[in-house]
N, C-alpha and C positions, 0 to 999 in steps of 0.2 A: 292429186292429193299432195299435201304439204305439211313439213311439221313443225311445231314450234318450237320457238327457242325456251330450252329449260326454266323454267323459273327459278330463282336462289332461295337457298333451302331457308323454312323461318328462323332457326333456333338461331341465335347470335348473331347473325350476319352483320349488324349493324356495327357490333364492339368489338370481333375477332381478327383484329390484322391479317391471319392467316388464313380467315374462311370466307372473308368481306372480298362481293365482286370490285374491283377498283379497274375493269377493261372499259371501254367505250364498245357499248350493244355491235356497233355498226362496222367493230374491226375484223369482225368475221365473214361480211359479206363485200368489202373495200379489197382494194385491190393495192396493191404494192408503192404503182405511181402515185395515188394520194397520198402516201404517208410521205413522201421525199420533199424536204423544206427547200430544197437549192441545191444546187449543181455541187460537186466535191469538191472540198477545198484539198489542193496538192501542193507535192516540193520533189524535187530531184533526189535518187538517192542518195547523193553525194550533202543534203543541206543537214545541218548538224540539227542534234536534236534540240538546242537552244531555240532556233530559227522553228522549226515543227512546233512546239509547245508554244512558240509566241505567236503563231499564225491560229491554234484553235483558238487561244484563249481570247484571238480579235474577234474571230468568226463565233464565237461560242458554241463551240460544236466537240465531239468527246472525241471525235479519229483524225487521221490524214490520211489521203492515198499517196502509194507513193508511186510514182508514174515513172516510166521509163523513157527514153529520148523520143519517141516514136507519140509519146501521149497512153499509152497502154500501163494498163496498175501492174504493179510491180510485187506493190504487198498494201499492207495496211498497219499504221499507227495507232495504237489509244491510247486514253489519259490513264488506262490500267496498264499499259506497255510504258510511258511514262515512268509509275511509279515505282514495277515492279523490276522492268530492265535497267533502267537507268538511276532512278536518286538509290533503290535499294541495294544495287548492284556496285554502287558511288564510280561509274561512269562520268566520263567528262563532257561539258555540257556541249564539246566541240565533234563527239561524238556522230559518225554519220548515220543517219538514219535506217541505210541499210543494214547496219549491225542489230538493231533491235528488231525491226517491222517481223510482222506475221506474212508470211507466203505459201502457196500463193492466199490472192484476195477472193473470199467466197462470193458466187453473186448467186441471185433470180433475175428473172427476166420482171420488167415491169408490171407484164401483166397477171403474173401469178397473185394467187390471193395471199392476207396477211398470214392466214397459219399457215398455210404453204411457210412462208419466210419463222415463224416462230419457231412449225416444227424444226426447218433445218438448222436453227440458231441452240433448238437443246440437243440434236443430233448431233454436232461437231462442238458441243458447247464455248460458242461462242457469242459476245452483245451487238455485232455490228455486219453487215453484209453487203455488199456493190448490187446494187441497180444497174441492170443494161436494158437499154432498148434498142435493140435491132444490132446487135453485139457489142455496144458502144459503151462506154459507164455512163451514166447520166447523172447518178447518187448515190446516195447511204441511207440505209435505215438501220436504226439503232433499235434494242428490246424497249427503250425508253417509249421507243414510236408507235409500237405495237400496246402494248399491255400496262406498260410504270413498271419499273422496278419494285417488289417487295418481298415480303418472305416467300408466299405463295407461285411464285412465277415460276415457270418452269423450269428456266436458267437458273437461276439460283437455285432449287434446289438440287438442281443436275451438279451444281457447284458442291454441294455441299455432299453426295452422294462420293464423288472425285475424290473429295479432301478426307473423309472419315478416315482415322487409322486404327480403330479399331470395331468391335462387331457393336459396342454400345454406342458409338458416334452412328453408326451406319444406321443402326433401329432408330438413331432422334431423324435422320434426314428423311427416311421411309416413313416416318409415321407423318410428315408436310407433303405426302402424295396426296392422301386425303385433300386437306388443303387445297390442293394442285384443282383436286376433282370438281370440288366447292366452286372455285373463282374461276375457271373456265368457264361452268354450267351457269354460273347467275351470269356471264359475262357473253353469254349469247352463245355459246359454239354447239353444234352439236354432238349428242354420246358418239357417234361413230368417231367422229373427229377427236375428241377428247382420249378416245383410247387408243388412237394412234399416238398421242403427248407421254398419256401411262407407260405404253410399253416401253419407251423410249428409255422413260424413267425405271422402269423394271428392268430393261436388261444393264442399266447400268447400275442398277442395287443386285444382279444376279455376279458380273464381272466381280462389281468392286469386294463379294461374298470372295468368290471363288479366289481373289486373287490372297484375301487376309487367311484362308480355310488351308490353302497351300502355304502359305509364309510359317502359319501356326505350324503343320506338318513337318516342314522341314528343319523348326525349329525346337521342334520337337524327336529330332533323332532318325526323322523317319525319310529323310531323302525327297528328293525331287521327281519331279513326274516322269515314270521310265523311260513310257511313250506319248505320240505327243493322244490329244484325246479332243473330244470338243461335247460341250452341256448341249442341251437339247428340249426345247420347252412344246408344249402340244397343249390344244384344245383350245381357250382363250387367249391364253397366250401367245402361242404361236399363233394364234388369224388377226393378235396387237386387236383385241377385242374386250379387254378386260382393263375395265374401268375402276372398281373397288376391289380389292386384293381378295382372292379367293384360295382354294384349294393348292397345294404343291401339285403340277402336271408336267413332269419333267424325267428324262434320260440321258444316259450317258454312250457315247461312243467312243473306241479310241484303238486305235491301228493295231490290228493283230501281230501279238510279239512273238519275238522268234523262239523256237522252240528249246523248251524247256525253262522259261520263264515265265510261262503263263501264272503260275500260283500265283507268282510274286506280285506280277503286275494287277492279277486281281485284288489280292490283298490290300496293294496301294488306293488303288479304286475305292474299295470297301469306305478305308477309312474317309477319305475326299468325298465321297457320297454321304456316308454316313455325317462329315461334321458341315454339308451343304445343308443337308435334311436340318440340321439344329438351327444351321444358323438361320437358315432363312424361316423358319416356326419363329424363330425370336424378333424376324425384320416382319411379324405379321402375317405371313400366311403358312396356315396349318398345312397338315401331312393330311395327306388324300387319303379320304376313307378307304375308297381302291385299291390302294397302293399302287397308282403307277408313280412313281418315283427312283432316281437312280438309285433312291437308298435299298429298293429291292432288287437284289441280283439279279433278276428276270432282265430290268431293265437297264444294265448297266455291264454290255458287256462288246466283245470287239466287233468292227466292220464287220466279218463274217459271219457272224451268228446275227446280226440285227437285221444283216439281208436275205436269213433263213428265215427269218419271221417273216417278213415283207413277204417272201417266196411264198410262204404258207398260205398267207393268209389270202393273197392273189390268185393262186394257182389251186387251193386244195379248200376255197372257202365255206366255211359253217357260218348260219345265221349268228350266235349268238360270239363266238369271239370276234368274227367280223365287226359287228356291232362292239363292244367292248373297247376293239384296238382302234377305232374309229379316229378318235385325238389323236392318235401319232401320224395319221393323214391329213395332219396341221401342225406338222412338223418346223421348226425354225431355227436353227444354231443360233447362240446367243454370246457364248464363250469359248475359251481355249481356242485351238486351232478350225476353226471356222469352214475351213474348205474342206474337213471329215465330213461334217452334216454336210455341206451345199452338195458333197459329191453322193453321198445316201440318197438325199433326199431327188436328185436331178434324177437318181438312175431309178426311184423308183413311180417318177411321172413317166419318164421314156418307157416303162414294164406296163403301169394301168391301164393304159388305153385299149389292148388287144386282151385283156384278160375279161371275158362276157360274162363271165358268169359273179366273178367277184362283184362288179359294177354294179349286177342285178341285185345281189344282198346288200350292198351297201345303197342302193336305191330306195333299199324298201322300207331303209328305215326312218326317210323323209316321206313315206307315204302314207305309213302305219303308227299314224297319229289320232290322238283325240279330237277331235271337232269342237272347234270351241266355238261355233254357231249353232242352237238349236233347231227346227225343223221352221220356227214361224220368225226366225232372224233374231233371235233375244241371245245373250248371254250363255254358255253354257257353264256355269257354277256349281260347286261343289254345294251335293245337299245337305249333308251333313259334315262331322269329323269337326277339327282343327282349324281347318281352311274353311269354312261352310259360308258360302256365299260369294267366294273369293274364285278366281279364275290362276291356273300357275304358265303365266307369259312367257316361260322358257320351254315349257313345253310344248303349250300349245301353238309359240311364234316364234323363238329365237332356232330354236332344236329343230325344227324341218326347212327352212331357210339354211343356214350353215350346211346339215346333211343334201339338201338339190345342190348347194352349188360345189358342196364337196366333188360329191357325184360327178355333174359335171363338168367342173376341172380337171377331174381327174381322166375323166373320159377321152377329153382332148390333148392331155400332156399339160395343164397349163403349169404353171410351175407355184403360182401364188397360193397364201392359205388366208389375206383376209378374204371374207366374204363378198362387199364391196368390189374387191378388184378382180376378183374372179368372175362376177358376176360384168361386171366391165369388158372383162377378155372373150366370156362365153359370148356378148354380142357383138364385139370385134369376128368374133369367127361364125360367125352367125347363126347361134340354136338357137339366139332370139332375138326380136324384132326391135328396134331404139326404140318405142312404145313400152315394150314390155321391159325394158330393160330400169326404165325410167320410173313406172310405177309399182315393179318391186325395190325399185330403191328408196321408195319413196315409204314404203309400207315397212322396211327395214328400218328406215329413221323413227318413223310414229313407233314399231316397237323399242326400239332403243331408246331414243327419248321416255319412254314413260315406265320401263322397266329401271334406268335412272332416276328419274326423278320418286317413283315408289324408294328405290334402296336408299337413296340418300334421308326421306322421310322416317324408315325403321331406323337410320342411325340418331337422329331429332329424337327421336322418341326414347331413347335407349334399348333398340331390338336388333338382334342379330337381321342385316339384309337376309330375302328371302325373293323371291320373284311371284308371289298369291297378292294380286294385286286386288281391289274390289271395284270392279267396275261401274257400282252406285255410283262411288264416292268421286268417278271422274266429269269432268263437267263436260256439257252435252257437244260443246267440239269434238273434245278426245274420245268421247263414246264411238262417235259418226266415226271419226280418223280410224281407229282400232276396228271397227265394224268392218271395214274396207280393207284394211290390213290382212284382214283373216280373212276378205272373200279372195283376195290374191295370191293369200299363200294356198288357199285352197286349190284355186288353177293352178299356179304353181305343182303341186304335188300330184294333178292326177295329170300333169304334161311328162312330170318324171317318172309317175307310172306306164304311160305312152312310150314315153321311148326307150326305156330300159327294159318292158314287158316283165314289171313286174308280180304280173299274174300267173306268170309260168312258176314260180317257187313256189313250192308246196308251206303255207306256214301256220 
């Protein structure tokens, strides 16, 4: 089973810079080494920056590497390093190279694929990367190589996320995520892929938040961070699964202070929470009907109390808050000091694996699903209501998929929270077979793909996304793909009843 590549959405595509595919279909399946035009063009670190600038502009090419006596890069040169170091800096043109280059020089291997190379080019937001084959540099690819340059590119808007200085700059560069979502999906990739681009883009619209929400704070009378603390994103977010902005799903952590300053420190909190909850409702995505968000003290409070939780809900678990606290076992630091979360969240894969009985409520909630196949293989559709006729793909396909592999990740220690890669590790350590591993990955894609491509359509249409898709209305491919999708997740889910024995809880 295979999925397609998205189709780009009707409404404008044709007239909207920022919503018009402009990739080549074929750069998501192409591999590194095809994009490299020639061997890199180099200089010593010693050769001024005169001699660099007249060597691309022979070669026509936007970098240089700069290589060290041995032949080994050193760093790397642009025509933006160029502009920005040197004529703005009014540097002399006899300048040696070494003073301006970037180091060290980022590479991939040649045979990684192109988003492989896109993703890491908005991750370190940088336009240019070294090619090795067999540790050696062979090349350079530029974002030119991959995608063209335009509004919509991921780099760029990761640029323009960087540069906002305040919270109305920051809602214009969030609202060309969209955008982002647009020209990827017509441009071949798919949703799994695509929301690995998102998050990229969302934790750097959570940071660049967090870092104006403290500036405002301090500048406001109120002091600097007492202790140090780190944001904390759950459920889509944290699994980098979340493609069109959704719900706030997020908490705060931050190092138990010393005593007798706990008010204080909470207080600090409050407000930091409180003006994240604003600001990011204004970068587009609403406050969680739930309220898990740090802006609710439940969720926003020190190491110790958030591994009383964990404790709890491991050691002492009830179906339904088990169920509930579920997203924070998709747990991911994104902000502030970083190694608060990675140290939470390490010590509570090291905790879930020997806890049986937790595992078995959280099991049951990938099993104790609606059947979205009828008895003679048709559709199971809502018969009436709202939805009438319509099928809701997150429940009856995204929701028990994420909960198995929650599961068992969790079972094992694995540490990751997207789906995909845990689903990876689980047949690394073998609950399941490269067969099995293969065609629910496969069945993952056909839902994601068409769970996209429906939200992107409610947004065409002017409707708030929604996941009640209609299964008429898909054409007789996508019917078959999705047919199969759900008879996998079906084995899927009575394998996770098998092995969790989720028959033994009374529900």
């Amino acid at each position: 089973m295979t999925g397609d590549s998205i189709p780009a959405p009707r409404a404008e595509r044709d007239a909207d810079p920022i919503t018009s595919p402009a990739g080549d279909l074929t750069l998501f399946v192409r591999r590194v080494r095809e994009l490299v035009k020639g061997p890199p063009v180099t200089c010593p670190p010693s050769a001024p920056v005169a001699e660099a600038a007249r060597l691309m502009s022979e070669r026509v090419v936007g970098s240089i590497i700069v290589a060290g006596p041995a032949g080994d890069p050193a760093g790397i040169v642009t025509d933006r390093d160029l502009r920005n170091r040197v004529l703005a800096a009014g540097l002399e043109p006899s300048t040696p190279v070494a003073r301006i280059m970037s180091t060290p020089l980022v590479s991939v291997e040649n045979e990684a694929s192109a988003f492989d190379a896109l993703l890491e080019m908005t991750r370190r937001n940088i336009h240019h990367l070294g090619v090795l084959t067999g540790g050696l540099l062979t090349g350079v690819v530029s974002s030119h190589d991959l995608l063209g340059l335009q509004a919509a590119h991921p780099v760029a808007t990761a640029r323009r996320i960087e540069a906002a200085s305040d919270v109305e700059a920051l809602a214009g560069a969030a609202a060309r995520v969209e955008g982002v979502v647009r020209w990827l999906a017509g441009s071949g990739a798919e949703a799994t892929d695509i929301g690995r681009i998102v998050a990229e883009l969302n934790d750097r619209l959570v940071r660049r938040a967090l870092a104006l929400v403290q500036a405002g704070l301090e500048a406001g009378g109120q002091g600097r961070t007492p202790v140090a603390f780190c944001w904390l994103v759950a459920g889509s977010e944290g699994r980098r699964e979340q493609t069109l902005r959704t719900d706030q799903d997020n908490g705060l952590v931050y190092r138990d202070p010393p005593p007798g300053a706990e008010a204080a420190v909470a207080a600090y909190f409050e407000r930091l929470a409180t003006g994240m909850s604003e600001t990011l409702a204004r970068l587009g995505f609403p406050r969680c009907p739930g309220d898990f968000m740090a802006a609710n003290p439940r969720w926003r409070q020190p190491e110790s109390v958030w591994r009383q939780y964990f404790s709890a809900w491991m050691e002492t678990p009830q179906p339904e808050p088990v169920l509930r606290a579920s997203l924070f076992f998709d747990l991911r630091p994104v902000g502030g000091e970083e190694e608060i979360g990675r140290g939470l969240w390490e010590w509570v894969c090291e905790t879930a694996p020997s806890r049986t009985l937790f595992l078995r409520h959280m099991a049951c909630a990938a099993v104790d699903r609606p059947r979205p196949l009828g008895f003679f293989g048709g559709f199971a559709v809502e018969r009436t209501g709202p939805h009438k006729d319509r099928l809701d793909l997150k429940a009856a396909a995204v929701f028990p998929v994420t909960h198995a592999m929650r599961v068992y990740a969790l079972s094992l220690g694995v540490r990751h929270t997207n789906t995909l890669d845990r689903l990876r590790a689980i047949g690394e350590r073998g609950l399941l077979h490269g067969a099995e591993v293969s065609e629910l990955r496969d069945a993952h894609q056909v839902v994601t793909r068409l769970r996209l491509t429906h939200q992107l359509a409610c947004l065409d249409a002017g409707l708030l996304p929604d996941n009640f898709i209609r299964p008429r209305a898909l054409g007789r491919t996508d019917r078959l793909l999705l047919k199969e999708a759900f008879k996998t997740i079906a084995w899927l889910a009575r394998g996770v009843g098998e092995r969790f024995q989720t028959g033994l809880v009374g529900r």
